[in-house]
Each structure stands twice: as C-alpha cells, then as structure tokens.
C-alpha positions as CSV (number, residue, x, y, z in Angstrom):
1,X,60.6,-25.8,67.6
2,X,57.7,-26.0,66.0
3,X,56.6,-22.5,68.1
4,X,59.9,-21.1,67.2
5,X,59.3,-21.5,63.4
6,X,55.8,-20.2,63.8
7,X,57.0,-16.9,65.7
8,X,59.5,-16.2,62.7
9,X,57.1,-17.3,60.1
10,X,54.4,-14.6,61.6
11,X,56.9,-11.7,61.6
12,X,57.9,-12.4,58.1
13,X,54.6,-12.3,57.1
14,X,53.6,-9.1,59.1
15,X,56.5,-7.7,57.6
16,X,55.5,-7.9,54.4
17,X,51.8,-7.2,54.8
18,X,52.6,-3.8,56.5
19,X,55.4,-3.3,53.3
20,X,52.6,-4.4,50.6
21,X,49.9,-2.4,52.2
22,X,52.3,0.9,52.8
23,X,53.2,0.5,48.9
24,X,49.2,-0.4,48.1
25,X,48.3,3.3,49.7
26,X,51.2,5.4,48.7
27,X,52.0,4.0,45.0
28,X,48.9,2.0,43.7
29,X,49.2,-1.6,42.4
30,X,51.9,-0.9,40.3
31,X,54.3,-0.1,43.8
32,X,52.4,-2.9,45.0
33,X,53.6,-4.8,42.9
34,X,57.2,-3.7,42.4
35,X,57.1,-4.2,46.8
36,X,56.2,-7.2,45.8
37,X,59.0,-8.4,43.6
38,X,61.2,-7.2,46.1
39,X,60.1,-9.1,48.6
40,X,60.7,-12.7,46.9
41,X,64.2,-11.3,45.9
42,X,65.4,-10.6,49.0
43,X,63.9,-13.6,50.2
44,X,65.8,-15.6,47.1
45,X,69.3,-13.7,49.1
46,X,68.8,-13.9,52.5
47,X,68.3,-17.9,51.6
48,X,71.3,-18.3,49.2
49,X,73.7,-15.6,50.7
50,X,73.1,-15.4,54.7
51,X,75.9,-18.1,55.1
52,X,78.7,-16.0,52.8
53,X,77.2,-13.2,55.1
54,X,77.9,-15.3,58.6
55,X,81.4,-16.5,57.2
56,X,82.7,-12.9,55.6
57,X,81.3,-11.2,59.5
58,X,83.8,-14.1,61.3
59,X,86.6,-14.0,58.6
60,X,86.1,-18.2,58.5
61,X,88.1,-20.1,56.0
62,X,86.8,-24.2,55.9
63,X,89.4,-26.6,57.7
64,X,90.3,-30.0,56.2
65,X,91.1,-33.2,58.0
66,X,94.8,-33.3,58.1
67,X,94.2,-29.7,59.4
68,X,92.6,-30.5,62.5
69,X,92.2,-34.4,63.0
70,X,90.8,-34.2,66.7
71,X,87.8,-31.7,65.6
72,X,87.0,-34.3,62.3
73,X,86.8,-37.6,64.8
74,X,84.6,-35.8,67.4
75,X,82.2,-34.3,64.5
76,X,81.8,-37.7,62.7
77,X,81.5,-39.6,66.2
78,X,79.3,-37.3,67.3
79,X,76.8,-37.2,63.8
80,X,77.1,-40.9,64.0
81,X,75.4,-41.2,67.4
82,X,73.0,-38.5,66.3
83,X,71.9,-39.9,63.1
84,X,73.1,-36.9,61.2
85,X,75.3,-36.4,58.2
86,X,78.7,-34.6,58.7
87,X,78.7,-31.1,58.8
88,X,81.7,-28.9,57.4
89,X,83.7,-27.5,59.2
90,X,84.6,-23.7,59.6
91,X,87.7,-22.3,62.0
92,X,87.6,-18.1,62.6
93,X,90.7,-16.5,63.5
94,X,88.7,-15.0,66.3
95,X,90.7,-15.0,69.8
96,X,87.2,-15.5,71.5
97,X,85.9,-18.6,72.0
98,X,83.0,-19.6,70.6
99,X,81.0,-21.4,68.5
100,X,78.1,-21.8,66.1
101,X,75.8,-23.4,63.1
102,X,74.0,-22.7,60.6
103,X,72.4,-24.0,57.4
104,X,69.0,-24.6,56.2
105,X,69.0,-28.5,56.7
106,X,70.7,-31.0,58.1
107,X,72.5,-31.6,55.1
108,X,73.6,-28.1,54.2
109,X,74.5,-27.1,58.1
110,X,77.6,-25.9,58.8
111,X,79.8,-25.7,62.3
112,X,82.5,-22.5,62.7
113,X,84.6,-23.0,65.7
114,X,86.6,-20.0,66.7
115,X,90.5,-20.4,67.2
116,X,89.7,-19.3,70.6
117,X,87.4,-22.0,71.6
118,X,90.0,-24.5,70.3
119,X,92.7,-23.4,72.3
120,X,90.7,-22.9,75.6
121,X,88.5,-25.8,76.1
122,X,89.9,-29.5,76.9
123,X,88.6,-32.6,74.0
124,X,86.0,-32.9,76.4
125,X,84.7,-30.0,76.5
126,X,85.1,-29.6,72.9
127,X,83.0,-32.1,72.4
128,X,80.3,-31.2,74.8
129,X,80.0,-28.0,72.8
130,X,79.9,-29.4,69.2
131,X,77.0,-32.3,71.1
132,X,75.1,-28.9,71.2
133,X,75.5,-27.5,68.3
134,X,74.8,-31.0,67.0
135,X,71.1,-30.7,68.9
136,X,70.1,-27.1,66.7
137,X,70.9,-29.5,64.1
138,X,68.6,-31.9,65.2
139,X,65.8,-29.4,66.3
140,X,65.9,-27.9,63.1
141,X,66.1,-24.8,64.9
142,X,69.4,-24.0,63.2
143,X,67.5,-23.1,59.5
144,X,65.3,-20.2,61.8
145,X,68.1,-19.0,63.4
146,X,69.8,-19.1,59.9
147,X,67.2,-17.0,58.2
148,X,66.9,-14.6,60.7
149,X,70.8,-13.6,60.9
150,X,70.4,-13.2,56.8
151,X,67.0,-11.2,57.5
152,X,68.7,-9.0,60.4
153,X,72.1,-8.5,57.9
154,X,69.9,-6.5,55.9
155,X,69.3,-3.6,58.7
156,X,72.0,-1.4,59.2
157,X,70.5,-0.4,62.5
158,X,71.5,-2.4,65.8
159,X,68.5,-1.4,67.4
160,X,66.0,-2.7,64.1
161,X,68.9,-5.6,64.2
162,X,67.9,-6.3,68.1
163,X,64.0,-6.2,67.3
164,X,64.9,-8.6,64.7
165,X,66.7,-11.2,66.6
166,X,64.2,-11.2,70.5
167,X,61.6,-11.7,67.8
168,X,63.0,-14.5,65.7
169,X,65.6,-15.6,68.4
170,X,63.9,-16.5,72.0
171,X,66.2,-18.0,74.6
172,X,64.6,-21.3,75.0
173,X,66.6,-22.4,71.9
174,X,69.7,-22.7,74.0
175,X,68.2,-24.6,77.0
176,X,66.9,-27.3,74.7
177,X,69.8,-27.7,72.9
178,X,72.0,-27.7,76.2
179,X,69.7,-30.5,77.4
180,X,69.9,-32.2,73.7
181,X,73.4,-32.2,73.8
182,X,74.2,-33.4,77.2
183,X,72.0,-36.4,76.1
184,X,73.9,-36.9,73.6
185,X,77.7,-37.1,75.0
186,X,76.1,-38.6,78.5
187,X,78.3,-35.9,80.5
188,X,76.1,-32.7,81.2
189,X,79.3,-31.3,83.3
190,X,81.5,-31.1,80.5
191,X,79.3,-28.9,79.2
192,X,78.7,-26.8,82.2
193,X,82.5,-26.7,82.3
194,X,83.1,-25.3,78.9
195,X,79.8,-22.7,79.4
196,X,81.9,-21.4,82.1
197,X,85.1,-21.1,80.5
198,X,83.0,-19.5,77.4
199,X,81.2,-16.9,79.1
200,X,84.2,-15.5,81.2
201,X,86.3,-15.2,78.4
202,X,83.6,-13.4,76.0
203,X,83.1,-11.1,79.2
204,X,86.7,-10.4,79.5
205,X,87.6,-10.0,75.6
206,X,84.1,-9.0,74.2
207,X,83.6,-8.6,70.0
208,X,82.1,-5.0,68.8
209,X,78.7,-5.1,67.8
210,X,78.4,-3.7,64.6
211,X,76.5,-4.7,61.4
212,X,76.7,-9.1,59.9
213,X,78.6,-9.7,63.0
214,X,75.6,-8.4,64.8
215,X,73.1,-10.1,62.9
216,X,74.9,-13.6,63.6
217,X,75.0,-13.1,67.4
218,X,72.2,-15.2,68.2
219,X,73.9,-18.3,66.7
220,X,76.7,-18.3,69.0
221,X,76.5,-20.8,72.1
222,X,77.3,-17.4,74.0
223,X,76.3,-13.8,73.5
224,X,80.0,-12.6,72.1
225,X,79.0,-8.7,72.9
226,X,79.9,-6.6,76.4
227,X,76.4,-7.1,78.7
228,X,75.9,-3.1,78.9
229,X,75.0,-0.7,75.8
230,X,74.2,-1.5,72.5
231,X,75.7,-5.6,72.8
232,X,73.6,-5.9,76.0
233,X,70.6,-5.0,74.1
234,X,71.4,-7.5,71.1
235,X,71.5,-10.6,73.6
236,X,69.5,-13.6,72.6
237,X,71.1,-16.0,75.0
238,X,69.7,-17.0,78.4
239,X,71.7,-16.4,82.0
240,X,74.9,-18.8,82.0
241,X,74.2,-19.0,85.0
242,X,70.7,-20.5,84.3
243,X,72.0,-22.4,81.6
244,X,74.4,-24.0,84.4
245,X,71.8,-24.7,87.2
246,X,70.2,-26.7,84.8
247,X,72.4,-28.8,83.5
248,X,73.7,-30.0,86.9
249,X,70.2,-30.6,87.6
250,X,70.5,-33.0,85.3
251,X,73.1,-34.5,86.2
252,X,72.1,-35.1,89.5
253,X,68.1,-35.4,89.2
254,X,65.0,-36.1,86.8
255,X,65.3,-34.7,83.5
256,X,64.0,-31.1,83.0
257,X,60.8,-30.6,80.7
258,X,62.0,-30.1,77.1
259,X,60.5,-31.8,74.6
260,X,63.0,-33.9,72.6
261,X,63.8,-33.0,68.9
262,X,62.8,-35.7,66.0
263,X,66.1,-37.7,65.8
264,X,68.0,-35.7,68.8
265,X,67.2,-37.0,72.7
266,X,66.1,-40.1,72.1
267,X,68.7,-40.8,69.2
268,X,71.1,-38.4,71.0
269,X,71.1,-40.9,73.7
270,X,72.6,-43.4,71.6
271,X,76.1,-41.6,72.4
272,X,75.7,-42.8,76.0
C-alpha cells in the first residue's frame, strides 16, 4: 500500500511541476500563479465530488435495509469481523455484475453492488465478494483508487484516462485484496467461484468505455470493458485466471506472499 500511495503521490506531483513550470515559461509568475490556484481547486473537487462522479457514471441510488436485508446482515457481519465501521450501501441498475468501493477513509467508504451481481452470484458468493471489497477498505488502498477515478474524470480522452489509471492503478491491488478477503470469510473458493461467474458475464455483456464510467474502471472487482480496443487498453485488473490460481493455492497450500493490511489479515481472520 504504502508503494501504491507513493506511485500516485509522485504523478500528482510531477503533474503539477511540469503544469507550474509550462505556466512559469510561457506566462510569468502571474500564470504561475493563476496554474497554481487551479491546481488546489481541482484538487478541492476531485476530493469532494469524485464519488457524485462514480455514482452519476453507474446511475446508483443508496439502498435501505428493508430494501435488501440479506446485503445489510453480510456487510455488518462482515465489518464486524474486520474491525470496520459499516459502509453504505449503493445498488446500480446495471445488468452486469459487478462490484466496487470507494471513499477516502474507512468511515466515508462506500460499496455499489450492481443489480447484476445480486442476481447471479449465490449468499456465498456474495459475500466472498463484499470480504474483498471489505480488504481495499482495510488496505486503505480504496482512498488512491478513489482519487484517481476523480483525477482520470477530468480527461475527456480514454487514452490520457488509461495513462491515468496503469499509473495510479497497478494490478497488485486486486491480488492483495483477493488474499485479504478470503482471510476474512475462511472460504477462498467462494470467491474463485464468483470471479468466474463475474468475468464470464462482463465478457459476454461488456459496458462501453466512455468518459466517468471509464475513469471508475479500475474500482471494479472486474475490468467491466470488452478485452480488445479502447476497453482492453483501460484494464487495471490482473488475469482472472491468475487471480484464480492463486486463490486455490491458498486453499490448498502455504499462504502466498502479501503483506497483510493494518486491521485486515490478521483481523480479517477473525471471520474464520
């Protein structure tokens, strides 16, 4: 994690410098300036507004309890074990299943399941997913990932969108937080199982790629775009494949290196 948040943390900051410096040469101090002040207010929004940005992109409405009792008691069981607090809950009328979080803290973070994903996987599998989302949580990976879907919103490009995201986004995230969240429920095959059922549904229904939709990829458990053209080259997510070997490896075997997050594996376990 703490390499993750250090490769975002240098791009911003190269970002800027090579803004600041462009504006130094071309329009003085007073454009450097002026750079300047635009720089900490679109900071200010991509903090405050990339979350309206993620929620507009997947058309997600909040959920109550009497809405969806079976999502509510895994969530709460599942924070419980992980010594989190409850996160909201977010449903998108989106036919593909999938899944994902974001937030700046483990306080603010948020979970949007897809009407998709609640249809196609089993409780169990349900739950295997939400254990890993539950792991960005405890990584604190999620407020990165969070920052850069509001930093890549601002590019109407999908290419400067898909520089964005390999820079800010690598695929380790998703091996860590598979491994996290297996801990955590104690049953690294439900997960495997609802991977599978994920990834051959997105293949067979695939989203469009196109602008905040684009820019929240990354978040998803699975890369929601077709592997070819313009959604192959916005993929963040490692082989499902890969994701899959190692899980039943640890199932079966030694746990695989990852380090454990602050609160998540060796909290996570607790759900055992």
């Amino acid at each position: 994690m703490r390499c993750y948040g250090l490769r975002a943390v240098l791009f911003a900051v190269a970002l800027c410098a090579a803004l600041l410096a462009g504006a130094s040469l071309w329009l003085g101090l007073v454009g450097a300036a002026a750079v300047s002040a635009l720089l900490i207010a679109l900071g200010w929004i991509i903090y405050f507004h990339s979350e309206r940005t993620v929620l507009a992109a997947l058309r997600a409405r909040p959920v109550s309890e009497v809405e969806r009792p079976d999502l509510y008691r895994i969530v709460r069981e599942l924070a419980f074990s992980a010594h989190l607090p409850v996160p909201r809950l977010f449903v998108s009328p989106a036919a593909q299943p999938n899944i994902l979080t974001f937030g700046y803290s483990p306080r603010s973070a948020a979970v949007c399941c897809t009407e998709g994903l609640l249809r196609v996987l089993t409780l169990t599998e349900l739950r295997a997913v939400l254990a890993h989302e539950l792991a960005h949580v405890a990584r604190r990976d999620v407020a990165v990932s969070s920052w850069s879907a509001g930093l890549a919103s601002l590019f109407a490009s999908c290419p400067l969108i898909a520089v964005v995201l390999h820079i800010t986004a690598p695929s380790g995230r998703e091996y860590c937080a598979d491994i996290d969240g297996a801990l955590l429920t104690g049953d690294p095959m439900a997960l495997v199982s609802a991977l599978r059922k994920i990834d051959t549904a997105a293949t067979a229904q695939p989203l469009r790629p196109r602008g905040t939709l684009a820019a929240a990829s990354h978040l998803m458990i699975a890369h929601p775009f077709a592997a070819n053209g313009v959604g192959g080259m916005l993929s963040t997510h490692p082989p499902t494949s890969e994701r899959v070997r190692r899980l039943e490896a640890l199932s079966g075997g030694p746990r695989l290196p990852c380090s454990p997050a602050v609160g998540g594996a060796a909290a996570l376990s607790g759900g055992w």
